[in-house]
Each structure stands twice: as structure tokens, then as C-alpha cells.
DRENDOPA-532111 format. One record per residue (C-alpha): x, y, z; residue in one letter. Coordinates in steps of 0.001 Angstrom, whole numbers, plus 500000, padded with zeros to 6 digits. Layout:
XYZA...
! end
This chain:
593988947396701314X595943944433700226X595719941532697414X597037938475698730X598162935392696825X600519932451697955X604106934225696624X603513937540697276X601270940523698950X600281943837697065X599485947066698275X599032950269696817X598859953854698192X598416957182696717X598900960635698047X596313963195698375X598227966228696548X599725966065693030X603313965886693451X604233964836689712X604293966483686210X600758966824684769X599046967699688160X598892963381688761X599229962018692126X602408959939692873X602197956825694812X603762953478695713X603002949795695212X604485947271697718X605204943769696742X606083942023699589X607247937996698305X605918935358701355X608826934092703361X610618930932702151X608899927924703249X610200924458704108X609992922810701139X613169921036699316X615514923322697578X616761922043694403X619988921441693840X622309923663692738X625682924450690915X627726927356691389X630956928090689072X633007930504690133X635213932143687627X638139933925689727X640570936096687469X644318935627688220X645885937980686845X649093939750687714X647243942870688767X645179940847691771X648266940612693795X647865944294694497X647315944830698433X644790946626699850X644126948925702600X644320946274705456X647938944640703937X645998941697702299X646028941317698448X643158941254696174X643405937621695608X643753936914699299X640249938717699768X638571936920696983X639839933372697926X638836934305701662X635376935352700405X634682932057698314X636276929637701103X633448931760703583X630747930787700863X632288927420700941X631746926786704648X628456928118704478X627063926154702108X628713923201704179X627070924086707381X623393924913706292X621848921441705527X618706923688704845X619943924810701861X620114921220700229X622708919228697355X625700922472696524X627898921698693769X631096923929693314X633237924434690714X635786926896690691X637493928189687868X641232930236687764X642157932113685121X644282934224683632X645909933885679812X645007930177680798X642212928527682676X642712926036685356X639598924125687191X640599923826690734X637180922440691760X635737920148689543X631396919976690089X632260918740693507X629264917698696031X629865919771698973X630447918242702590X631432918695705735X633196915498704608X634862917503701662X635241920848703149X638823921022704381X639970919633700646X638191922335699023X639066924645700975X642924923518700585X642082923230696850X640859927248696664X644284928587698963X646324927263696001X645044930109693863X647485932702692790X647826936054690677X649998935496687479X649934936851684304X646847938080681763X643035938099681178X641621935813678965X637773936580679714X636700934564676762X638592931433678102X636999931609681474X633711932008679700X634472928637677350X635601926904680665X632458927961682863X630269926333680164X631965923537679807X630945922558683621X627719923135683282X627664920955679904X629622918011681567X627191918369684638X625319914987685146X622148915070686919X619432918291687500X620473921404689038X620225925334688722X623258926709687091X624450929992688573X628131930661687342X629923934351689128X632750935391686994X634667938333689086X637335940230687737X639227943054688208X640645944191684467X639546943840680967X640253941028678416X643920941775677127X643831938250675098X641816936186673235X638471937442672571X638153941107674044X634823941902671743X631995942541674085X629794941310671532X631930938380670732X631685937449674858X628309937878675321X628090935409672089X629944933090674121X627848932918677040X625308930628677886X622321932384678499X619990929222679580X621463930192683432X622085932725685379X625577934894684891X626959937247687644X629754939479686428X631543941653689398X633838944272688364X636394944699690870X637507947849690907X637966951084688824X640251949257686240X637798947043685124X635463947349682126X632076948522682783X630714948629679247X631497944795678695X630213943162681961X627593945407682078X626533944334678033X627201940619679044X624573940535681697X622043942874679754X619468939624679955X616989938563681781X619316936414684100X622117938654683846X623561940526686773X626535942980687017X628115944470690346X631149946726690688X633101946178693357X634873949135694443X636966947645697397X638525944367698351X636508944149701577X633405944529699529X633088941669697842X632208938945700834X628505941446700787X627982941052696611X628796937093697194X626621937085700352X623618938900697827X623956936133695156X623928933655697514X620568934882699004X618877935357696015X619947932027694451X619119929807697110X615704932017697628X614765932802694718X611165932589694383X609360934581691671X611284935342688105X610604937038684937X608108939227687228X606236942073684995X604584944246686480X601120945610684356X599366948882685709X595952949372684633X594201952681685816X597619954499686335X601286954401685413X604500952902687264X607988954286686916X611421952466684988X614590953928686755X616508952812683812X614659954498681583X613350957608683492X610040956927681552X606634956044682758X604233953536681631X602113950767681848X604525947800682658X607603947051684177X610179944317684266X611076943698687814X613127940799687419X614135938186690063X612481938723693624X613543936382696073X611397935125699496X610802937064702167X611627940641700580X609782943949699849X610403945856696910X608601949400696297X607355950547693101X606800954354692491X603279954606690392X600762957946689918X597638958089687903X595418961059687049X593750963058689483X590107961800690222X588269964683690553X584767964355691733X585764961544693520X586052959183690612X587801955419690444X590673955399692734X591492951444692174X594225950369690207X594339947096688064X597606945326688900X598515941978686764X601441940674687502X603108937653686037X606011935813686936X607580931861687402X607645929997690299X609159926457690761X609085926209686514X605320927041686274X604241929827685050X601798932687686989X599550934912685635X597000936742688156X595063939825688218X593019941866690744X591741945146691450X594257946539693916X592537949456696279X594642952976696288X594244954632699336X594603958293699465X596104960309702586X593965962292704563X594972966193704184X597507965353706646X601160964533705487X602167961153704641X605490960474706144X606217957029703807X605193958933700479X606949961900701178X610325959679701430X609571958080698246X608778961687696137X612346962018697247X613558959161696322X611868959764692953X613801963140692659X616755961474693522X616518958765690222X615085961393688445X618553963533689062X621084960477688800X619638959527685543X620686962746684250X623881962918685779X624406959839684111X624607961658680401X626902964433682141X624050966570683380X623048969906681671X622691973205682822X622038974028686521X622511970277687162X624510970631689867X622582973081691947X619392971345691549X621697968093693412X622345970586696058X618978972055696703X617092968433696839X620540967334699181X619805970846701642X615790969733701540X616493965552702201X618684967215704991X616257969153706886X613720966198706331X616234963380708092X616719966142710423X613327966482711455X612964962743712537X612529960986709404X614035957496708465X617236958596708760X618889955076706816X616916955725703990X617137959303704126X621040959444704186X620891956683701287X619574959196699176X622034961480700280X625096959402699532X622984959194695819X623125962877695549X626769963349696882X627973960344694335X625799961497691340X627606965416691922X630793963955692249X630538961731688827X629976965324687129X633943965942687706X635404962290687484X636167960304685020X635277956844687123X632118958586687829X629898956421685318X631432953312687496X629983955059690652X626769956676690058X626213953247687793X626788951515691037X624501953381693143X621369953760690399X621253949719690428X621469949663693719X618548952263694317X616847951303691591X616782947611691673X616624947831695373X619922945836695861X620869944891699387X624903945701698623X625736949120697955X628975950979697286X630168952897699833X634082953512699744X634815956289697186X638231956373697736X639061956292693955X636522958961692447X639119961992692651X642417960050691841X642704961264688113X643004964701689491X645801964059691529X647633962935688655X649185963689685095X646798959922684306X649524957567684701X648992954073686400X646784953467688866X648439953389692443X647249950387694706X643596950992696661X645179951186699853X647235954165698632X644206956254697558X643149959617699459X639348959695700839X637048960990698225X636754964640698746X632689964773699271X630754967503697796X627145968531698958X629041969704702234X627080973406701996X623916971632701617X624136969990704925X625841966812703827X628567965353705658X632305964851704218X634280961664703630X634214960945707119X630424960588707621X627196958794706275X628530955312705712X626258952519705488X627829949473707425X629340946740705879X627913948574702729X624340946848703144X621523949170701379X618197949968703577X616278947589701469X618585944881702622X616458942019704632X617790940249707700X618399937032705579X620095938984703356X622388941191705431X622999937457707793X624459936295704653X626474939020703683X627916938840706952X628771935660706914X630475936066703475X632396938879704764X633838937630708185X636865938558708694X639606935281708990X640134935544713022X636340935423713055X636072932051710622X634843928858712127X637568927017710779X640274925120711927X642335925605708492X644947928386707228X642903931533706233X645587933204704993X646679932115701278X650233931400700540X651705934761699339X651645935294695168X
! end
């Protein structure tokens, strides 16, 4: 049942009902990547673009400020990198910026040798001021351009407002950027602009994030980390011959699919149906996919066998049905829904329920469920595009971070829409879907908001980004001089 090659498995599966529009049967295709092997990682360069502004002083829940959490984060990444000789030559640069843009790490090669100077070098960072997004951009390729020698680019720009000087054009940044590399843009928090971080990294290395708590942002770091260092395939296109597979972003289904980046060692899971062979006609499907790996280009085909289920139920496909009513319903929520919207969340939320109930992968199962609960919510707030954008990547795209803290999704309605009070200061979201069997605010949360798809490397790194400063393996200050 499986077409093996050296990067990657394939399997596909079909069920042995029609379960999708047009009587066709729904299925899944697995591509599992092959785990990373011990060959030499090339070098690499991260820049990380911090913002500075005024507004990251702000404290959070736990007394620490924004900034505090961020430098914390990076100087976690930063010992990391330091104590993982696996991973090979790390150069950092980091980048502050506000209205100005200072480089507090210039392409340095990183060392235990190094390590406490960096780390020094990163506490000195503090919140003043503006956002000049367009600076940090200019400044962020400028390191790459003065970079001497071979190495991947991967440049994080995290912020937590919108430009307020300079260039504040979405299309004028994205015209800034150099696309030759990979660009991460985090939004942190509910202030920040969607629209232009999200249109900046609408490319085929682009890759936005929102943030939606200080404590959060150790597990998006501890992502891009994973993927960078293990990246494996790229550009990967999926091409279905013999059936069709589905585009979450578009709700649409065809013959092809981008998948993007897919990094060792991972699974991702492809929703795909084809018509219903009566008579017992061709069940195969043709599967070409084509991707990069190590700078040379792949191209292979094969005939990939689709077993049906017996008449008996089929416990895996029946989760993924739901999760294809689940994108089916957050892609609508995402234009504000129509008509009976809302109960349609609630009946698929009372069904997934009873399902989990009954014994079935209850991670995955209550995933979906925090999809629903988010996707009814963003039907009354105004943040909801920030939230229900969050969780569709995540689900969609099969992230290993997810947002989980939705502490901010009812705050305009406890207000006349003045400023924003502080996170820490924000009531728990008051969760819907509770007649449908879904727990409240005080249930369902994913720990140390790490998605089910999330593999062990990943969620190890995520942790490691995330530690809190008692837990540190450090002998330095962890706490940053106060703003």
C-alpha cells in the first residue's frame, strides 16, 4: 500500500461509502518525509528583526513585559543553537528597531566561546518609541547582502503594531523585501496588522504567525527553528491523477496542490476523493509529486494503490470527514458566514463531541473543537479574522504551534473601543459551543499550544524555546534590565 522513495513515503486510502458532494468517496493521502539523516547541515544565517517600540513594554499576565519575553525567547534560541553541534556553522544577527534600527548582533559565528557576549548583547534591548517596518526590512537585507561566505538566509521579523513611519504601504514593504530567502513575519498580538504581514509573506518562502500571547512566542520560534534546520523537501506540488485533492485556502478541489516546505521526519495528511468505481473499476491513483532537495530538483511519479474499507467503519477516515467539515465551515466563517452558519458550527461541534466521547483520538478530536468554538466566536468579534486566521493555517497547513489563549476575542464588547488595556488585564474569552457539548474557557487547552500534528522534534524544540528563565541552563541574568 505504500510508494517509497528516499525523502518521503506515500500512502493513500479511500473509504468505502460516499461521504462528499457528487456521491465521490473521500479519502486521505499520507506523506510521511524520512527522518533527518546524518549528513552536514549547511550553514545558516538567521536575522532577527525585534520591534522596539514603546508599546512592547506592556506587561503581561505573569508581570514580565513583552520585550522581556521576546529577548528571553531569542537568548533560549541562542543557547540552543550553541549547544547542538549537530546542527552545524549558526550565524546571528539581530536587529532592534523602532523609528530607528540598531544591529545589536552583527552576522556573528555562534559559540559556546561567544555565547555569554551575545547573550549580554540581546539583554540590552529596550522598548522606545515608533515602528519603522520598512527600516527593519532595509536593515535585514543589508546583512544578508554584506554576508561573506554560503549560507541559507532565514530572517524572523516579529512585531507587535503596524508601521506608523516611513513606509506603511503593504505593497511598498513587500517591494522591499528580498524574496531570494525565507521571511517569517509574527504578529504579536491583536494590535498588529494582519493584512500586511500576511501580504508580505504571500510567497513561496513566506510565512506569517500571530502571536496572541507573550508566552507564545518561545513555540512559533521553536517551529522555525525546526523547520529551518530540517528542512528537507521545498516547493512540493502535489499532482492527483485518477481523483482530486483538497486546497483549505481555497475550499476548492482539484488536481494539484502546493504543499510548500515539509521538513524531515514529519507526516502531513492530504484529504483527496475520486469518483465512485462502480463495477469494481480502477481504484489506483496517479500521484506525481515534485519538490527540491539539497538544490536539485525532484520529479517522480507512481501509481499509488487506494485501499477501500471493508463495510466496517474506518476510525482514521471518519476523523478526517470531520476535519474536512471543520475547513469546510471556517472557510466560511472567514467571509462572515451566511445564513444558519452558526447552527451548522454547533451541530458538527454536538456530533465531534459524541465521537471524542466514544473513544476516539481525543487530541485531534478536541482540535477540531477549539476550530469550531474559535470560528463561532469570530462571527461576533471584530479580532475574529486574527483568530480563526490563526487556527485555519494551523489546521490547514498542519502547523505544530497553535493559538490557544483567547483572552482578547470579546474585549471590544466590553468597551465603548477605546485603547487596548494590557494582555494581562483581559477577561477569559467567553466560549461558545457550550450547548453542544463543548467545554468553556476553562477547558480543552492544548499544552504549551503545540497542535496534534506537532512531531517530537518539533514539540522538543518548542520547549526548549519556551523554558521558562529558572529553568535556563545558564549561568547569566535572564531577566532584562527594566525599559
Amino acid at each position: 500500500m505504500l510508494h517509497s522513495t528516499a525523502h518521503y513515503t506515500a500512502e493513500a486510502r479511500l473509504g468505502n461509502g460516499s461521504c462528499t458532494p457528487g456521491h465521490k468517496r473521500f479519502g486521505i493521502l499520507k506523506i510521511a518525509t524520512s527522518e533527518a539523516d546524518k549528513r552536514a547541515l549547511p550553514a545558516q544565517h538567521f536575522i532577527l528583526n525585534v520591534d522596539r517600540s514603546g508599546s512592547m513594554a506592556c506587561r503581561e499576565r505573569d508581570g514580565m513585559s513583552k520585550m522581556q519575553h521576546v529577548i528571553h525567547t531569542i537568548k533560549n534560541m541562542l543557547r540552543y543553537l550553541a549547544g547542538a553541534p549537530e546542527v552545524g556553522e549558526v550565524h546571528i544577527s539581530v536587529i532592534a528597531f523602532d523609528d530607528r534600527t540598531e544591529c545589536v548582533i552583527d552576522k556573528a559565528l555562534l559559540s559556546n566561546d561567544n555565547l555569554q557576549d551575545l547573550l549580554m548583547a540581546v539583554d540590552e534591548i529596550h522598548a522606545r518609541n515608533m515602528t519603522d517596518i520598512g527600516a527593519a526590512i532595509e536593515a535585514a537585507n543589508k546583512q544578508r547582502r554584506d554576508f561573506v561566505g554560503e549560507a541559507v538566509h532565514t530572517h524572523v521579523l516579529l512585531t507587535d503594531g503596524v508601521a506608523t513611519c516611513g513606509a506603511t504601504d503593504c505593497d511598498a514593504l513587500r517591494n522591499m523585501l528580498d524574496t531570494s530567502h525565507r521571511n517569517i513575519f509574527i504578529g504579536y498580538g491583536i494590535d498588529h496588522s494582519m493584512r500586511t504581514l500576511q501580504g508580505m509573506a504571500d510567497y513561496d518562502e513566506g510565512r506569517y504567525y500571530f502571536v496572541e500571547s507573550a508566552e507564545s512566542a518561545g513555540n512559533v520560534y521553536g517551529e522555525v527553528l525546526h523547520d529551518v534546520l530540517y528542512e528537507l523537501m521545498t516547493g512540493t506540488v502535489l499532482s492527483v491523477g485518477g481523483g482530486e485533492i483538497y486546497d483549505w485556502r481555497t475550499n476548492t478541489w482539484g488536481g494539484e496542490l502546493k504543499a510548500g516546505s515539509l521538513p524531515a521526519g514529519v507526516e502531513r495528511v492530504f484529504h483527496v476523493r475520486r469518483e465512485d468505481p462502480h463495477g469494481g473499476g480502477r481504484t489506483e491513483m496517479d500521484l506525481v509529486v515534485s519538490y527540491t532537495c539539497g538544490g536539485v530538483e525532484h520529479r517522480g511519479g507512481a501509481t499509488v494503490p487506494a485501499s477501500h474499507g471493508t463495510n466496517e467503519a474506518d476510525p482514521e477516515l471518519e476523523r478526517y470527514a470531520y476535519r474536512q467539515q471543520v475547513m469546510e465551515l471556517m472557510y466560511e466563517a472567514k467571509d462572515g458566514g451566511g445564513s444558519g452558519l452558526e447552527g451548522r458550527i454547533r451541530e458538527l461541534a454536538a456530533r465531534i463531541t459524541e465521537t471524542t466521547e466514544g473513544g476516539q483520538d481525543c487530541a485531534f478530536m478536541n482540535n477540531l473543537l477549539d476550530d469550531l468554538r474559535v470560528a463561532e466566536g469570530s462571527l461576533r468579534s471584530p479580532h475574529g479574522p486574527l483568530y480563526l486566521g490563526a487556527r485555519r493555517v494551523s489546521q490547514g497547513d498542519q502547523r505544530a504551534h497553535n493559538v490557544t489563549d483567547l483572552g482578547a476575542m470579546d474585549w471590544p464588547s466590553l468597551g465603548d473601543g477605546g485603547p487596548l488595556p494590557p494582555l494581562g488585564q483581559l477577561p477569559p474569552f467567553d466560549g461558545s459551543l457550550a450547548n453542544a457539548g463543548a467545554s468553556t474557557s476553562g477547558g480543552r487547552r492544548l499544552s504549551n499550544g503545540a497542535s496534534p500534528y506537532a512531531c517530537a522534534a518539533q514539540s522538543r524544540l518548542m520547549r526548549e524555546c519556551s523554558g521558562q528563565p529558572e529553568a535556563s541552563a545558564s549561568t547569566d541574568a535572564d531577566t532584562p534590565p527594566e525599559p
